[in-house]
N, C-alpha and C positions, 0 to 999 in steps of 0.2 A: 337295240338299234341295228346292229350288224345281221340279224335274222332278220329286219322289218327290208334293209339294204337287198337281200341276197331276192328276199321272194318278188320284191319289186322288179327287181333287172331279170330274175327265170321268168318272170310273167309277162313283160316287154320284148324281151330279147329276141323272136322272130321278127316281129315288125318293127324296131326299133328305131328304125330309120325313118319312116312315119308316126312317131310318136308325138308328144308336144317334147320331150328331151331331146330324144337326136333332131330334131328342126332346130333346138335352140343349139344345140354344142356347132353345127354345123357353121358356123359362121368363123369358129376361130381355127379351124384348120389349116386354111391358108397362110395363116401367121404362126402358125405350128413348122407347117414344111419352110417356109423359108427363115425360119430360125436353126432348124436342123442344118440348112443349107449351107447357113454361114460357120457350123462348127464343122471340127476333124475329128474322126472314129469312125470304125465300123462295128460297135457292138452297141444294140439300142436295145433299150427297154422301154416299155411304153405299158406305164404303172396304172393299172384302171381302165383296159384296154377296152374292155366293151365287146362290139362285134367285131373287134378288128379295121374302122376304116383310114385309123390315121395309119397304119402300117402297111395298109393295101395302098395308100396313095403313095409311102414313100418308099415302097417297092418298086414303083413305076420310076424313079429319078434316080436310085440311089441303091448298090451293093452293099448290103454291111448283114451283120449277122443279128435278125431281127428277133428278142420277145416278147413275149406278153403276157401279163398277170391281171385277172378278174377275179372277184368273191362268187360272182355268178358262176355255175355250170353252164350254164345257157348262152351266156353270153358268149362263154370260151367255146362253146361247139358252132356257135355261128362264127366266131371270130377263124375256128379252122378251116370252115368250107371257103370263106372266102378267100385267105389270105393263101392255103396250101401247105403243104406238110414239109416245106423249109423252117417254117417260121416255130420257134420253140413256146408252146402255149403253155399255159399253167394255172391251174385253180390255186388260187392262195389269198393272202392277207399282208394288205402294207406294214402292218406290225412285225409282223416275221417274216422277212422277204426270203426266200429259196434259194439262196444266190452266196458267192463268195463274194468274200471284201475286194473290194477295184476291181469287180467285173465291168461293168459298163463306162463307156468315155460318155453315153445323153442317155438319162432318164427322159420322158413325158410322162405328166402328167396332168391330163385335160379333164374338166368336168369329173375328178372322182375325188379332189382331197376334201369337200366339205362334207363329204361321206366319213371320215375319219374320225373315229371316236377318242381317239388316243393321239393326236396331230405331233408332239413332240415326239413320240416313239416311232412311230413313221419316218418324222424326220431324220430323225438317228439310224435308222435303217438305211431310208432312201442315201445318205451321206457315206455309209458302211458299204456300199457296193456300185458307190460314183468311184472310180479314180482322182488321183490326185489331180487338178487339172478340169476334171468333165465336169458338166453342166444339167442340172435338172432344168427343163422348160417345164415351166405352169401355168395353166390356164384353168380361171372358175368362176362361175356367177358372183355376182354380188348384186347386193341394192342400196339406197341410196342411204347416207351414214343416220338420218333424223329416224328413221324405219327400222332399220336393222337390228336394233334391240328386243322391238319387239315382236317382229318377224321371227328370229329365233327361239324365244319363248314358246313362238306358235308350231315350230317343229319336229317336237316331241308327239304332236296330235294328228302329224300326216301320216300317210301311208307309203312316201315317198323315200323313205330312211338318212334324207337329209341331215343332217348331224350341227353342223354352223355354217352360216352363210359369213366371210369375210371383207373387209375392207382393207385398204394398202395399212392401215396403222395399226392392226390387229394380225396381219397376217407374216409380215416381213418379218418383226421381230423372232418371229418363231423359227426360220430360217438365221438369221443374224444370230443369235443365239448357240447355234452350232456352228459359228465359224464361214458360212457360207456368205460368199460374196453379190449382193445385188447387183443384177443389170438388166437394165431394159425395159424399166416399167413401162406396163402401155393398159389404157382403159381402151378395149376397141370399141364399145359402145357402152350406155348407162349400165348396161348389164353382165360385162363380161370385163374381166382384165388380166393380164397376163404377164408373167416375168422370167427373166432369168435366173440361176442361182448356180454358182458356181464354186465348187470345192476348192479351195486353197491347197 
């Protein structure tokens, strides 16, 4: 699945932005930056970074010392032309994150955890290099709970490396589980919904 993940996004990742993925991610970014907005820190990571544009947009508002982790090659060479060579990029895997314990005060994490074939190991990752304190934002497709069962059945058969599509009762607990504190639920439309999660 993580091979089907990596050639999907090398094979996207010049046009990305016109794809049918980046049209659809683009809707939650705005509710991305002004969730950053209302937290304190300067050291971000932005977990599934892609070509870089949620990092290019909160460069424009916001000093702090920005990275980013993709599975893709590809994506991470687009994500450096745009973003410039402050920004610390990195090929790697949510399962083994590159990073020491309480590096970062805000993870993001938009459109790449139902990529995650291992979600509980990630999590404990993602949580090992939050600060006491910081806060992951997430945001990810979902569909509608009567569907979803079988929708994921069906994503072993795409070429898309999709892995599970979640809903709020399947996804939170996984988060809750390690301690982390919910905030913020929000569905921004049938298709997308987004939270807080906050290290204790």
């Amino acid at each position: 699945m993580k091979e089907t993940t990596v050639k999907y996004f090398n094979n996207t990742a010049k046009d990305y932005d016109n794809s049918h993925d980046g049209k659809f991610v683009n809707c939650m970014y705005q509710e991305i930056i002004d969730r950053v907005r209302n937290l304190e820190g300067d050291k971000i990571l932005d977990l599934g970074c892609g070509n870089g544009n949620i990092i290019n947009l909160l460069k424009k508002e916001r000093k702090a010392d920005y990275y980013g982790l993709d599975i893709s090659e590809n994506m991470i060479e687009e994500a450096k032309k745009k973003c410039g060579e402050d920004v610390k990029f990195t090929v790697g895997d949510s399962e083994n994150l590159p990073y020491q314990d309480g590096q970062f005060d805000i993870i993001i994490c938009n459109a790449s955890f139902h990529h995650y074939t291992k979600p509980e190991v990630a999590v404990k990752e993602i949580k090992r290099v939050l600060k006491s304190g910081g806060t992951l934002i997430l945001g990810d497709p979902t569909v509608p709970e009567l569907v979803r069962g079988f929708f994921n059945k069906m994503l072993p058969y795409t070429d898309s490396g999709d892995f599970k599509i979640y809903g709020k009762k399947d996804i939170l607990p996984i988060f809750e589980a390690q301690g982390f504190e919910i905030e913020n639920w929000k569905r921004l439309n049938y298709r997308t919904f987004i939270f807080n999660a906050k290290k204790k």
